[in-house]
N, CA, C and O of each residue as an XYZ file, in Angstrom:
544
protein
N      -2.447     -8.042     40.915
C      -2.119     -6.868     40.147
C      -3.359     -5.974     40.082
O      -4.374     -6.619     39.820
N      -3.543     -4.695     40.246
C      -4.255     -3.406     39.831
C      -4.536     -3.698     38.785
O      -3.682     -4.100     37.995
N      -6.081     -3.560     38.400
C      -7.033     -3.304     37.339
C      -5.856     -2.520     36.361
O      -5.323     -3.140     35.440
N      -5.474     -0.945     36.692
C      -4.622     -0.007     36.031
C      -3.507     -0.736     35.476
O      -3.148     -0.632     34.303
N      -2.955     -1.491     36.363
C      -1.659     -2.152     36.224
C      -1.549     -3.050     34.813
O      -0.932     -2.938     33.754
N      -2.226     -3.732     35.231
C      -2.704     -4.761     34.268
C      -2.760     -4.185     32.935
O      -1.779     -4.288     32.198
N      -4.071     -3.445     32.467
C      -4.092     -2.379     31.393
C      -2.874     -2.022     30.640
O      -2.729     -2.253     29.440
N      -1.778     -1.297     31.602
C      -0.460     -0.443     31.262
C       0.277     -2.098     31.080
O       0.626     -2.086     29.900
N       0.568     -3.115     31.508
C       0.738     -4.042     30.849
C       0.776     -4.733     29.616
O       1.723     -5.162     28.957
N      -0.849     -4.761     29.382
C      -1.398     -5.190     28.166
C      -0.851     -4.405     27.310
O      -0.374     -4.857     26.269
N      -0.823     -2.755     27.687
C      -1.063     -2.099     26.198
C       0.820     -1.936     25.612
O       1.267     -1.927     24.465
N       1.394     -1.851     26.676
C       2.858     -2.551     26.220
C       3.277     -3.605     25.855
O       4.387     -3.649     25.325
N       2.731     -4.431     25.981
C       3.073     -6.083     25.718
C       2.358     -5.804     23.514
O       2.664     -6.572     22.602
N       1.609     -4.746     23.389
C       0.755     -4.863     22.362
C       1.488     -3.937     21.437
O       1.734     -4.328     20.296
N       1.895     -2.626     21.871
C       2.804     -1.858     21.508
C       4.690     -2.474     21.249
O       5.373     -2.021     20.330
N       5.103     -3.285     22.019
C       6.025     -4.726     21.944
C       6.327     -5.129     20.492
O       7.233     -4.968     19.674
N       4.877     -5.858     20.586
C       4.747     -6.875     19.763
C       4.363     -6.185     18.396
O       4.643     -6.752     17.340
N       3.780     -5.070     18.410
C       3.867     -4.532     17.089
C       5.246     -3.678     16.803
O       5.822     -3.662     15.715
N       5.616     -3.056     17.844
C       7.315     -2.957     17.219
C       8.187     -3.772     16.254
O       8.852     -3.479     15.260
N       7.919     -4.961     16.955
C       8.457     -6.521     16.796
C       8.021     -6.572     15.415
O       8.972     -6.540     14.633
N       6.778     -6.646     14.824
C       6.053     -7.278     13.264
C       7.055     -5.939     12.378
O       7.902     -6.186     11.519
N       6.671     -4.542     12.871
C       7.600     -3.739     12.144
C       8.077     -4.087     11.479
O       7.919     -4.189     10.263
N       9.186     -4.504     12.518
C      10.876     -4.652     12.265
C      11.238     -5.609     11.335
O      12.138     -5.377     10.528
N      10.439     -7.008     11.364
C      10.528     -7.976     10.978
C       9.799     -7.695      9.498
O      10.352     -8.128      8.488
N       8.572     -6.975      9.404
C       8.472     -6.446      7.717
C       9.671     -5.680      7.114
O      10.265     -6.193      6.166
N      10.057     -4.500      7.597
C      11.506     -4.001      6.992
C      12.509     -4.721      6.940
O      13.461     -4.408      6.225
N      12.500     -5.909      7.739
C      13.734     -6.600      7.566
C      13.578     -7.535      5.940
O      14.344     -7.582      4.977
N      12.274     -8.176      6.190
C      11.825     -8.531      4.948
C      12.017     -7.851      3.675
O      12.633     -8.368      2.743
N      11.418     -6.536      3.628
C      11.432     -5.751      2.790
C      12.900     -5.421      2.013
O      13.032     -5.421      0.789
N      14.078     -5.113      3.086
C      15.242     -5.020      3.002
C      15.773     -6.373      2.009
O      16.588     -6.079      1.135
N      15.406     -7.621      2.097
C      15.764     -8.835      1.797
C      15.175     -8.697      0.324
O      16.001     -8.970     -0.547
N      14.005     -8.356     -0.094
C      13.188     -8.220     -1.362
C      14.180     -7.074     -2.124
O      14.471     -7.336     -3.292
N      14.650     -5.982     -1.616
C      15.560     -5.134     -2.312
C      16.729     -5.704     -2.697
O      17.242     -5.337     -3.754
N      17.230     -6.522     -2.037
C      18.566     -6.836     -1.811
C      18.939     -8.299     -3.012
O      20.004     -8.565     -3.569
N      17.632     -8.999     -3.083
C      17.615     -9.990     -4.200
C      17.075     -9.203     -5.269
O      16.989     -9.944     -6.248
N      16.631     -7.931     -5.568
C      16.486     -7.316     -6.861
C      17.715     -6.791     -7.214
O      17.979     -6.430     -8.360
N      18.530     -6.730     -6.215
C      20.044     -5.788     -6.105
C      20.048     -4.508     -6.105
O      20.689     -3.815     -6.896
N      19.249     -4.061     -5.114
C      19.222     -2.660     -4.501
C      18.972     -2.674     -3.634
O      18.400     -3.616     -3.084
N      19.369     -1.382     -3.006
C      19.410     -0.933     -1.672
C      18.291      0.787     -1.648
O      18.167      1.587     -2.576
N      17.788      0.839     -0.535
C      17.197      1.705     -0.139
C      18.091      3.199     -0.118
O      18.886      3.268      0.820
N      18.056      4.183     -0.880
C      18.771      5.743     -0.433
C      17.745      6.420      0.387
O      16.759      5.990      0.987
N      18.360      7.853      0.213
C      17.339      9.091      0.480
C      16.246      9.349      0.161
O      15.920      9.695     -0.974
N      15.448      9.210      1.186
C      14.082      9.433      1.037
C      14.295     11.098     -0.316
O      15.290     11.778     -0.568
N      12.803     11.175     -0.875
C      12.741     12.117     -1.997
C      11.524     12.602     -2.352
O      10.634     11.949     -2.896
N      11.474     14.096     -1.950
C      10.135     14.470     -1.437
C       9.048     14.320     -3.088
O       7.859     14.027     -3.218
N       9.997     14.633     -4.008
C       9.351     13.575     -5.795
C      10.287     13.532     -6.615
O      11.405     14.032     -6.488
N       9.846     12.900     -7.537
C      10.161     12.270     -8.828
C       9.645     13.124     -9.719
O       8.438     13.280     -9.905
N      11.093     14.062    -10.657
C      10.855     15.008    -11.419
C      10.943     13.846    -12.878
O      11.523     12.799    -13.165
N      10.015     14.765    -13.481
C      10.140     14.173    -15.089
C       9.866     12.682    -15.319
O      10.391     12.270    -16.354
N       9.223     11.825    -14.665
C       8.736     10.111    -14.206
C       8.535      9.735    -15.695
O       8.268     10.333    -16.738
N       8.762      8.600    -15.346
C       7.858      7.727    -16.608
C       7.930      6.479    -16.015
O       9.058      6.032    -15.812
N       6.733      5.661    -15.615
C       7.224      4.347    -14.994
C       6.666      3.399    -16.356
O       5.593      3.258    -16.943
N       8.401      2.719    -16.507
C       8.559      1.903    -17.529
C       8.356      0.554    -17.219
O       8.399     -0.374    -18.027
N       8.105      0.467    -15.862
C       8.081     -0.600    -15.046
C       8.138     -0.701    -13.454
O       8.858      0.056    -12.803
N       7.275     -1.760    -12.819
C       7.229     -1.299    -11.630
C       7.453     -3.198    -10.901
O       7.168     -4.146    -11.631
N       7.856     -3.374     -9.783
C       7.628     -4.302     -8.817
C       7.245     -4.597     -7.797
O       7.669     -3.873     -6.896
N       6.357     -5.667     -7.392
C       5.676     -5.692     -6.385
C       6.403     -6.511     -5.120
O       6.683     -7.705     -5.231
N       6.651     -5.820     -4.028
C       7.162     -5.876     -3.224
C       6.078     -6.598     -1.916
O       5.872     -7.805     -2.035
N       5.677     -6.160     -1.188
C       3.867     -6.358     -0.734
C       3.047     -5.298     -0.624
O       3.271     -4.314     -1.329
N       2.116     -5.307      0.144
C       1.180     -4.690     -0.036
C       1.428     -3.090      0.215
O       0.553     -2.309     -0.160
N       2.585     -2.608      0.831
C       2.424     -1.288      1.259
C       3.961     -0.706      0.420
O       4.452      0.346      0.830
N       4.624     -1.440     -0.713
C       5.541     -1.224     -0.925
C       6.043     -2.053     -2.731
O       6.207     -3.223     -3.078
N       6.138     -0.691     -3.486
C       6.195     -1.299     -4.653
C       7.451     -0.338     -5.206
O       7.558      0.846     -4.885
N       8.402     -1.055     -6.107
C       9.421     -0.687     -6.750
C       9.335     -0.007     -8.120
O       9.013     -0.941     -8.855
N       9.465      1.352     -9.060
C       9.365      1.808     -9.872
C      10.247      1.727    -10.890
O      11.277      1.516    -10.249
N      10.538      1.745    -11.909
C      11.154      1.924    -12.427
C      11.221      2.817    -13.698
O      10.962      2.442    -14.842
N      11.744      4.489    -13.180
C      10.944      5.894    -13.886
C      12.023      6.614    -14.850
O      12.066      7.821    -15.090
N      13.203      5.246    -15.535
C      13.341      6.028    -17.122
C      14.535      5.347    -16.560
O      14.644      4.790    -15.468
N      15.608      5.528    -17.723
C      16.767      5.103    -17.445
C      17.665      4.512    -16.446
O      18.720      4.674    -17.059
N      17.888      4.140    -15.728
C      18.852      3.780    -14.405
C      18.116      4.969    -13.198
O      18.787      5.645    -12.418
N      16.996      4.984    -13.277
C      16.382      5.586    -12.320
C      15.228      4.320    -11.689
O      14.476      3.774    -12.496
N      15.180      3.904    -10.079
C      14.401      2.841     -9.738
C      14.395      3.766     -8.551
O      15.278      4.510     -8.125
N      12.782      3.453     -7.990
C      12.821      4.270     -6.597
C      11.768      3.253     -5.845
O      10.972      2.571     -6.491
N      11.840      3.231     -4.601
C      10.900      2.676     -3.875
C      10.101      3.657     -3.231
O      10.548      4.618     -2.603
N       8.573      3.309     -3.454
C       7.287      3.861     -3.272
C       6.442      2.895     -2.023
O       5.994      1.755     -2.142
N       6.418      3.769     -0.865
C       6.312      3.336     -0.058
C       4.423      3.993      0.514
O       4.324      5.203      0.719
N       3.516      3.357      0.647
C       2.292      3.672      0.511
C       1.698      3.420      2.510
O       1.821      2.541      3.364
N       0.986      4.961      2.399
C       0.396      4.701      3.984
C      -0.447      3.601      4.529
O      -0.561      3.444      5.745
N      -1.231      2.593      3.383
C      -2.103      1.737      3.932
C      -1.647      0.510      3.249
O      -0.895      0.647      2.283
N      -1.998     -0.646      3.618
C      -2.172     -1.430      2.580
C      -2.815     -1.312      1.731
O      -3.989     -1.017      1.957
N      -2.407     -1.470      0.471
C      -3.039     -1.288     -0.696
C      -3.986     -3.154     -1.240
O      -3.168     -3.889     -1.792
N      -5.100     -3.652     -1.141
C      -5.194     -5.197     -1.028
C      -4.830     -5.623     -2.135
O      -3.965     -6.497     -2.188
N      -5.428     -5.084     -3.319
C      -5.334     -5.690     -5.002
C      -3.805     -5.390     -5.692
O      -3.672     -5.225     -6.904
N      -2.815     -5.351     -4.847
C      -1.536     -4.605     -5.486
C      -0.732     -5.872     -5.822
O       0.229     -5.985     -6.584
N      -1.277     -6.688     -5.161
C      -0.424     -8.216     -5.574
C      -1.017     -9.163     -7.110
O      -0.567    -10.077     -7.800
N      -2.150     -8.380     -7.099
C      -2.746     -9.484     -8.568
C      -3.043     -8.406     -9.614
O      -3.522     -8.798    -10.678
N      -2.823     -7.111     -9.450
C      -3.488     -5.997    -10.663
C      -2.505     -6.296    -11.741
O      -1.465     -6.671    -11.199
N      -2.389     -6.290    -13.062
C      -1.509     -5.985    -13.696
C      -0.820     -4.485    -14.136
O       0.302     -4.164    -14.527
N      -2.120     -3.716    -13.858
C      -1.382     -2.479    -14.079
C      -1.476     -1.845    -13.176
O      -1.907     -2.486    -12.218
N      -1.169     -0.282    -12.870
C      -1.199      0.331    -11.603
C      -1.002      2.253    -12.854
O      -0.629      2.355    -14.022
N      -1.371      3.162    -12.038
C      -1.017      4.053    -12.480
C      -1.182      5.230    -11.050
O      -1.370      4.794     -9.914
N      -1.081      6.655    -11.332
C      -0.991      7.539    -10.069
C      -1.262      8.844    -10.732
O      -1.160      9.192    -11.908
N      -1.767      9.691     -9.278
C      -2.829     10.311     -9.617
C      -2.789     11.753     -9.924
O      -3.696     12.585     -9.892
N      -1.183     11.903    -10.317
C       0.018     13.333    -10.765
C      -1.133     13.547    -12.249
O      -1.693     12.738    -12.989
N      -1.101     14.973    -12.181
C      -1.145     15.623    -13.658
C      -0.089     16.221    -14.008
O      -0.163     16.783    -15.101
N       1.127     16.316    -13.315
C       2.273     17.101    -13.782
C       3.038     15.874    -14.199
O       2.800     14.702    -14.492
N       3.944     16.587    -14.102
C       5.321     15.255    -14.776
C       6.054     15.489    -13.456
O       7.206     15.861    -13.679
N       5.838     15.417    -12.477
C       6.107     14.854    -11.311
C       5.862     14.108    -10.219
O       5.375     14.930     -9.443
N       5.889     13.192     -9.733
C       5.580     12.154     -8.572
C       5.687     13.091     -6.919
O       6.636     13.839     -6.683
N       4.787     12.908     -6.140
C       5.407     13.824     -4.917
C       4.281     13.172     -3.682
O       3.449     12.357     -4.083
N       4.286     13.471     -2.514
C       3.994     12.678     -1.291
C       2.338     12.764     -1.349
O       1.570     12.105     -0.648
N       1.891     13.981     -2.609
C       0.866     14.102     -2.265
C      -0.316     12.972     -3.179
O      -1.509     12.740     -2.981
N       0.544     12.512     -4.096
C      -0.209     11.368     -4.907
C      -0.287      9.872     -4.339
O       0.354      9.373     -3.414
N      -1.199      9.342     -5.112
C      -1.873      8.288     -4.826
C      -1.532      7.036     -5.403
O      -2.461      6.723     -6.147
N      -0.968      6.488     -5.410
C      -1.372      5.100     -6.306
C      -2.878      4.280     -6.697
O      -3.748      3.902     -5.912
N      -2.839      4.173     -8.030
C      -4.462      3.494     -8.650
C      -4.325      2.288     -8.912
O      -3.430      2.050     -9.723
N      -5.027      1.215     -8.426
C      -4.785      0.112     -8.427
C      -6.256     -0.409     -8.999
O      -7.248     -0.040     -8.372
N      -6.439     -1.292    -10.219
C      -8.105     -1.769    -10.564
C      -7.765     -3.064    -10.345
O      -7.093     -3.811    -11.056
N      -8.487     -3.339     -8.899
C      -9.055     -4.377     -8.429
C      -9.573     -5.833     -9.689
O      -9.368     -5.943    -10.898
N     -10.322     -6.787     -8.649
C     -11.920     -7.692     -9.616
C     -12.813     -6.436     -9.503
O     -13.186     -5.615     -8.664
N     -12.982     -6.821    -11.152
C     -14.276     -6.341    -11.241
C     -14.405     -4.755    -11.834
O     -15.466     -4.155    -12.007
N     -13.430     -4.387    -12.022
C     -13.002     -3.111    -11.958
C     -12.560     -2.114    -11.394
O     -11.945     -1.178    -11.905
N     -12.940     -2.316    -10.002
C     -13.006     -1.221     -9.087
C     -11.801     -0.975     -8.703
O     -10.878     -1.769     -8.525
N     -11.852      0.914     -8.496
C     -10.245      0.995     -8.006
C     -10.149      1.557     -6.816
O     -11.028      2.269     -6.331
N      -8.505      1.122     -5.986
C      -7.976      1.919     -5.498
C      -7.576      2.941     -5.155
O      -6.747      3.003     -6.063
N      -7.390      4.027     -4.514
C      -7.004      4.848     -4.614
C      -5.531      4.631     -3.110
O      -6.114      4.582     -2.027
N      -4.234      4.534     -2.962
C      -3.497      4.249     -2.396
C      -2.283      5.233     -2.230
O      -1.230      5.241     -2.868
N      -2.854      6.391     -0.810
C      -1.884      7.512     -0.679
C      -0.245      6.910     -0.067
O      -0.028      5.991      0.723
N       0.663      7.757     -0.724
C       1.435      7.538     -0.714
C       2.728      8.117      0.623
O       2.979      9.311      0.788
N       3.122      7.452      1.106
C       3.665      8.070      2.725
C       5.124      8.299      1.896
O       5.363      9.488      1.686
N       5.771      7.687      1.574
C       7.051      8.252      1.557
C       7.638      7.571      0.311
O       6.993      6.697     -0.268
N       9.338      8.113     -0.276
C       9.745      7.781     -1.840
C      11.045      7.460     -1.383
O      11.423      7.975     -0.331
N      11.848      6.632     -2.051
C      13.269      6.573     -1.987
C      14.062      6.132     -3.012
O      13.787      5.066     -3.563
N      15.040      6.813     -3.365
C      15.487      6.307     -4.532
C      16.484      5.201     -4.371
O      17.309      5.330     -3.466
N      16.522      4.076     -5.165
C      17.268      2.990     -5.153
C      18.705      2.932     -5.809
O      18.955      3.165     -6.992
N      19.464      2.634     -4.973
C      20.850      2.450     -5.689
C      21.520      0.516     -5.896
O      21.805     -0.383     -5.106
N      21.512      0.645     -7.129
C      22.693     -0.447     -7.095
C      23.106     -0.813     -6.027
O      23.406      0.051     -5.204
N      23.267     -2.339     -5.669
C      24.021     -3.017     -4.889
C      25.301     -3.495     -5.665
O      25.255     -4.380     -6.519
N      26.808     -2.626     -5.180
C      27.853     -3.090     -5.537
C      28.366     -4.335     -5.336
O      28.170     -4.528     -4.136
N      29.036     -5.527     -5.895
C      29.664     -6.602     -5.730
C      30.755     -6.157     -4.942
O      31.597     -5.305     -5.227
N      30.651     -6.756     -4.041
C      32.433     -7.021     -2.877
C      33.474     -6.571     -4.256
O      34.194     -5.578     -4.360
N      33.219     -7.828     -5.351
C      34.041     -7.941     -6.355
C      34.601     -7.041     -7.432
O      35.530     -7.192     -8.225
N      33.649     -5.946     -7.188
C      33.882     -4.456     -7.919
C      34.811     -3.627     -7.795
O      34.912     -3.135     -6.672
N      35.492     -3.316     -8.522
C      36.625     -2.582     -8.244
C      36.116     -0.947     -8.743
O      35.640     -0.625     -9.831
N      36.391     -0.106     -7.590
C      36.094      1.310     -8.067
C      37.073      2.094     -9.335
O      38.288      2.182     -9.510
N      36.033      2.527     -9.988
C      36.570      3.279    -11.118
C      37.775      4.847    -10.922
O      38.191      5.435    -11.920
């Protein structure tokens, strides 16, 4: 095989295989929604009027809100965030009373130190209906 060849090989076999981990995190991810009993909606460029009364940790690049009444959205973050699995609290980096693509998630580490964890994309969560549900 060509030096070139080889290369264009490798870097598909690498591009592959990270397709592959993707898929297999969203599939995961999908499974973590699905035992909270929700499902993923429409992405949502923010969250008017927030209050997170509560939030869940999903892994590292993906945490569940929960911003007032029967409102739950999934907050989906560009990096891994590392300390998001042991912080107890978390807060974000809005001065308005709105959530939007351009904020951050704050995460205080050991020791104090924080995070700062930009945020790629929002979706709001709907109820997972029972088979057994009969529509109103």
């Amino acid at each position: 095989m060509a030096p070139s060849t080889s290369i264009i090989a490798a870097l598909l076999f690498a591009v592959g295989a990270s397709l592959a981990h993707a898929e297999g995190d969203d599939n995961a991810l999908q499974q973590k929604l699905t035992r909270l009993g929700y499902q993923s909606g429409e992405s949502v460029d923010r969250i008017e009027n927030y209050r997170v009364d509560g939030w869940n940790y999903l892994d590292d690049r993906h945490i569940m809100i929960s911003a007032g009444p029967s409102r739950r959205f999934l907050i989906e973050l560009m990096t891994n965030c590392q300390n998001l699995s042991t912080t107890e609290r978390i807060a974000f980096t809005t001065t308005v009373q709105r959530l939007t693509r351009f904020d951050s998630l704050i995460v205080r580490g050991p020791g104090g130190i924080t995070q700062n964890c930009p945020i790629r994309d929002m979706h709001e969560l709907t109820p997972i209906k029972n088979k057994g549900d009969k529509k109103k």
